[in-house]
N, C-alpha and C positions, 0 to 999 in steps of 0.2 A: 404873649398874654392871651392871644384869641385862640392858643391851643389847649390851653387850661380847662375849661371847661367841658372841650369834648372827652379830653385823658378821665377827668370824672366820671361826664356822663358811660362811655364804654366799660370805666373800672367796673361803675354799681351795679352795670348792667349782668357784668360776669359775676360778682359777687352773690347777686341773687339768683343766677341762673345755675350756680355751686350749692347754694343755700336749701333750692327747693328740692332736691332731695336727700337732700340732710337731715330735712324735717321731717320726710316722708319715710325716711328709713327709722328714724324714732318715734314712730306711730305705733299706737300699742297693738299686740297679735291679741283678736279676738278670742275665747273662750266660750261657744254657744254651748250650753247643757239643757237639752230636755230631757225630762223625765218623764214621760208618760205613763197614767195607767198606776203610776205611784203616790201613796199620801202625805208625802213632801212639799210642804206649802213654802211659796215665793218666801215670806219672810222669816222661814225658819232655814233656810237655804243659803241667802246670800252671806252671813255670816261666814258660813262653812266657803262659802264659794270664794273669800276677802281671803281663809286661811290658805285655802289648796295654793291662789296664785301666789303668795308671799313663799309659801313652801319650793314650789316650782323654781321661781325664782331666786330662790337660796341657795337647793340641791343644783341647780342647771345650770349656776351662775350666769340665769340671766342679771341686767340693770333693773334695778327694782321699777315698778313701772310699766314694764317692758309688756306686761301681759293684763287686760281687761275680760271681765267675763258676765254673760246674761245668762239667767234663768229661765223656765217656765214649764212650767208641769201641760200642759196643754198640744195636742200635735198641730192644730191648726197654726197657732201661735208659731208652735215651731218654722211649717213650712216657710209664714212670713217672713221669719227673722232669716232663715237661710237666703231665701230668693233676695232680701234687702239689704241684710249685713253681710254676707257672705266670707263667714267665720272662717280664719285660718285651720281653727280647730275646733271639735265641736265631740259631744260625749251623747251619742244617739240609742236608740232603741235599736232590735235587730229592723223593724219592717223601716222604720227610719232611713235607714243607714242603704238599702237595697233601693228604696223610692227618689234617694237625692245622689247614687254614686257616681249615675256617670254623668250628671248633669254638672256636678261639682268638681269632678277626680278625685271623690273620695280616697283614703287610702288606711286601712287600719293600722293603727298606731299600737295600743293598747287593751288588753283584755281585762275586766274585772273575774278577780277569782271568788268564789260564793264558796263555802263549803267544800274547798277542795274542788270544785268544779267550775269552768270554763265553759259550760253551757245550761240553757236552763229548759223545762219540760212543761210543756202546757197538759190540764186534766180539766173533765167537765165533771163535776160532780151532781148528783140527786140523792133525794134522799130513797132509802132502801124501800126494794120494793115498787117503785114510782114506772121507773124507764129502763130497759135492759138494753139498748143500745143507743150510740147517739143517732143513727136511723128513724127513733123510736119518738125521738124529739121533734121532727119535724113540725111548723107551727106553733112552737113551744114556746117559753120567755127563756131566752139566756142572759144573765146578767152577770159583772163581776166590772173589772179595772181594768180588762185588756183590750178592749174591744171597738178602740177610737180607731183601729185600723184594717180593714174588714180584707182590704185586697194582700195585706198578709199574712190575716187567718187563712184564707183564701187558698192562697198559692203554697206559703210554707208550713202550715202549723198541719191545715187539710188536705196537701198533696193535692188539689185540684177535685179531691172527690168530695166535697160541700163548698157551697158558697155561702158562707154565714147570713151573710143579707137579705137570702131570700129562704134558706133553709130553719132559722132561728125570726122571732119576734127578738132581736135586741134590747136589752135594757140595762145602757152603760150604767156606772156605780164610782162613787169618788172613792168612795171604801170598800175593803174587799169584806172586810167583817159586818155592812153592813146588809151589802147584797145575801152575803153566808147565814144570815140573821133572818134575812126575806126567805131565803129556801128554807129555813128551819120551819118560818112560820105558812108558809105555803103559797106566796107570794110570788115565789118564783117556783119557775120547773128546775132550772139549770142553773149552777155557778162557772166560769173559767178560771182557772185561780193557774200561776205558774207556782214553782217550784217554792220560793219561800213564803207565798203565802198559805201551801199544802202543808208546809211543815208545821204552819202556826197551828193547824185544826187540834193539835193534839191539847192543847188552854181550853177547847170550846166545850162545853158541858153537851153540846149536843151532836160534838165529831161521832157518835157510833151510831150517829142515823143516816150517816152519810157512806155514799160508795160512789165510787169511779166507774165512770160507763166510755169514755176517753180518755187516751196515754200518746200524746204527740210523740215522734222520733224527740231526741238530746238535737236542741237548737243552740248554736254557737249564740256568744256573746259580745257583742260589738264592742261598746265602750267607747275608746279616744278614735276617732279620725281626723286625719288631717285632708287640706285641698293639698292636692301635689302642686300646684301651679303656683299658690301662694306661700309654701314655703319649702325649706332646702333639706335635704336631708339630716344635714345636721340638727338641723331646729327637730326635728321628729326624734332621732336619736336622744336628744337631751329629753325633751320633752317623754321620750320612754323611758329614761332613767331615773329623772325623777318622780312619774308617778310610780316607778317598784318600789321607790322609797319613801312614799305618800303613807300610809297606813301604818309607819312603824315611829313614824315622826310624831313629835310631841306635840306640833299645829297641826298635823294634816290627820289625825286618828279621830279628829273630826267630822270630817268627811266622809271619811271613810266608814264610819258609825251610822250616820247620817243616814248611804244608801242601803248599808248591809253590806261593804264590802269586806272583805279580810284581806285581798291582796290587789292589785295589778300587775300584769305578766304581757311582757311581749308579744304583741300580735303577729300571727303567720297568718300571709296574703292565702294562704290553700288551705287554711279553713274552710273559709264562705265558695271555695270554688262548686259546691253541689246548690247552697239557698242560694247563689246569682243563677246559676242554671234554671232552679226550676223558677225562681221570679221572671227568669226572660220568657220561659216555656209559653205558646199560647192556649 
């Protein structure tokens, strides 16, 4: 009888010590998505964000559950959540995705396709007549949606030959149509607009007052990364397979409406092998 209850005490012991990471293996994989610089608000998002995991989790056959995901249009915000939550997976910007990779093990997973295209092109616009080069801007107002990240206008957009910060009077903009709206009315010198919002100019009644005085190189497109540490190749593989088949799904063309995508396509690590270069560059 007096060995009875140590036989317990020992079984529970093993029991829970079987248990704890049982529990911890069915811990949901994070989902961080920022979007910066874009007019996607928190609550028109997380809807789409409830669909894409159910989708994931259907196509990947993960266990439903299996995947959690945060929002926020904001880079600071982002920063926090990466340093705190420290997202399995996470859908970043390019200067994003260069600022947190190797502190993270970043690894790109997935690419957003735009228009047939896998990179996207920054332009300054003025209006005609105004400024004949971006040289010409110095001290000027630049405003537009991209510009919450200045050390990768910096390093990848300006090759090291401006620093926005001290070259440009910044003047971020939540909207890109409304900054485009200031340079109409003279309010501003300069707009930054990437690639879909240059295509919208052609709606605007007053696109033929406008011309391009900067044309960035074609800048790859980030999209999904995973942390390598936090998960296995496998997870990244599924997780590539089912966002190719995000945008064709009948829950997930949500989403994919939502950013502007048309596709996601498999990411190749030798992409980014030139923006880590010049991001390391001093």
């Amino acid at each position: 009888m007096i060995h009875r209850p140590i036989r317990l005490t020992v079984l529970t012991a093993l029991l829970g010590t079987l248990a704890a990471p049982a529990a911890e293996a069915a811990a949901p994989r994070l989902v961080l998505v920022c979007y910066p610089g874009g007019p996607v608000r928190a609550r028109d998002a997380r809807p789409a964000m409830e669909s894409m995991l159910r989708v994931i989790e259907e196509t990947g056959r993960w266990p439903q559950g299996s995947l959690t995901a945060e929002f926020t249009s904001k880079v600071d915000t982002c920063r926090e959540l990466m340093k705190e939550k420290q997202p399995h997976f996470a859908i970043l910007s390019t200067g994003l995705f260069l600022e947190h990779r190797s502190g993270h093990h970043l690894v790109p997973v997935a690419q957003p396709n735009i228009r047939g295209k896998t990179t996207d092109t920054y332009r300054i616009l003025v209006k005609k007549g105004t400024f004949g080069s971006v040289e010409a801007l110095e001290g000027k107002t630049l405003g537009g949606t991209l510009l919450d990240e200045p050390r990768f206008l910096k390093k990848i957009v300006f090759r090291d030959e401006i620093d926005p910060a001290g070259h440009f009077v910044l003047e971020p903009s939540r909207r890109a149509l409304r900054a485009l709206r200031e340079l109409d009315r003279g309010k501003l010198d300069a707009v930054m607009v990437n690639d879909q919002q240059h295509r919208s100019l052609d709606s605007l009644p007053f696109s033929d007052k406008l011309e391009v005085v900067f044309t960035s190189e074609p800048l790859p497109l980030v999209g999904l990364v995973a942390d390598e540490r936090k998960t296995s190749r496998e997870d990244r593989a599924r997780l590539t397979q089912s966002l190719s088949a995000m945008c064709t799904h009948a829950k997930g063309k949500e989403l994919c409406k939502l950013f502007g995508v048309e596709a996601f396509v498999p990411a190749d690590v030798d992409t980014y092998k030139n923006i880590t270069r010049l991001w390391r560059a001093d």
